[in-house]
C-alpha positions as CSV (number, residue, x, y, z in Angstrom):
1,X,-105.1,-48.1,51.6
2,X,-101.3,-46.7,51.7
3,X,-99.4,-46.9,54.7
4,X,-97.6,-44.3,55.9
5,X,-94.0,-45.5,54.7
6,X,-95.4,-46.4,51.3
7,X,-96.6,-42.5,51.0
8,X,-93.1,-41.4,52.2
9,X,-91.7,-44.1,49.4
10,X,-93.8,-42.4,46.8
11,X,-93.1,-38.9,47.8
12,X,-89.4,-40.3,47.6
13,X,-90.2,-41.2,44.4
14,X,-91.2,-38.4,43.2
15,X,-88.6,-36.1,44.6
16,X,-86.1,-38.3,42.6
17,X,-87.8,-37.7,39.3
18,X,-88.5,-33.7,40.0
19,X,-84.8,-33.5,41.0
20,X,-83.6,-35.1,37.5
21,X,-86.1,-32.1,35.8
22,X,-85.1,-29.6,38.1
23,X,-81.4,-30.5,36.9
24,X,-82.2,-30.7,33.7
25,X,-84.0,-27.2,33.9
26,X,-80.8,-25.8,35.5
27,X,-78.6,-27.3,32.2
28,X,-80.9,-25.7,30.1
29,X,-80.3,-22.4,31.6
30,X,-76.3,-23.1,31.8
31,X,-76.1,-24.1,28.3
32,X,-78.0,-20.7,27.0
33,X,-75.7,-18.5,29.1
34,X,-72.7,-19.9,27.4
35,X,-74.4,-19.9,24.5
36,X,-74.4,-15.5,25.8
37,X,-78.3,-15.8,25.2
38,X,-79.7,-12.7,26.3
39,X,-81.2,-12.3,29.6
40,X,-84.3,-10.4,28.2
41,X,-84.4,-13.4,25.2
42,X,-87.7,-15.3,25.3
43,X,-86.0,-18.2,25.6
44,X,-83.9,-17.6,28.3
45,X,-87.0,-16.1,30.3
46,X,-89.0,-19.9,29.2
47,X,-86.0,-21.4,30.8
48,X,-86.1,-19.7,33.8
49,X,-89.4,-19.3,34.4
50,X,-89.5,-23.3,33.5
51,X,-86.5,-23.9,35.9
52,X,-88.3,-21.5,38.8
53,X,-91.5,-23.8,38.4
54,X,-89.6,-27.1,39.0
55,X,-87.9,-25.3,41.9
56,X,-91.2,-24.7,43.8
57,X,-92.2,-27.6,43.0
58,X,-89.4,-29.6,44.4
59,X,-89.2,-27.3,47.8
60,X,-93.3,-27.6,48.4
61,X,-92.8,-31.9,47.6
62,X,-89.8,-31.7,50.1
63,X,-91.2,-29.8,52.8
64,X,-94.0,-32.7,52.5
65,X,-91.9,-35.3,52.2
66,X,-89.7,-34.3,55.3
67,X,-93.4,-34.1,57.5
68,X,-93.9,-37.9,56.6
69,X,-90.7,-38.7,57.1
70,X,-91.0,-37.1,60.7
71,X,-94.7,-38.6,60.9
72,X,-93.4,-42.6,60.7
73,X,-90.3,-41.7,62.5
74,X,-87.9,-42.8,60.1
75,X,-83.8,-42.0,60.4
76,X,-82.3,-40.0,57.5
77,X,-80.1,-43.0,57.1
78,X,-80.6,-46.1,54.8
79,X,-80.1,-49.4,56.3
């Protein structure tokens, strides 16, 4: 049985590893602009839709991580 810090570890986790996608999503889409990939290419529209996907994904995990965070009480701060 998980406590409710080792959730909010786990969703902290997690959040970590989606960021380091979501970032690598958004260099994707930097490196075809410069690369003056059209907007309409299907490659730029993968990317995007790609990068939009991680997005979502990384605002629904934080909004759930932010309601455990609030649910054991714990500061924003590390100690």
């Amino acid at each position: 049985m998980y406590t409710q810090k080792d959730l909010l570890l786990q969703s902290a986790a997690r959040l970590y590893t989606l960021g380091v996608d979501l970032e690598g999503a958004r260099e994707t889409l930097r490196q075809l602009v410069s690369m003056q990939m059209p907007y309409d290419s299907p490659q730029m529209i993968a990317a995007l839709q790609n990068f939009e996907e991680l997005e979502m994904q990384w605002k629904e995990l934080e909004r759930q991580h932010l309601g455990l965070k609030a649910a054991t009480g714990t500061s924003t701060r590390l100690k």
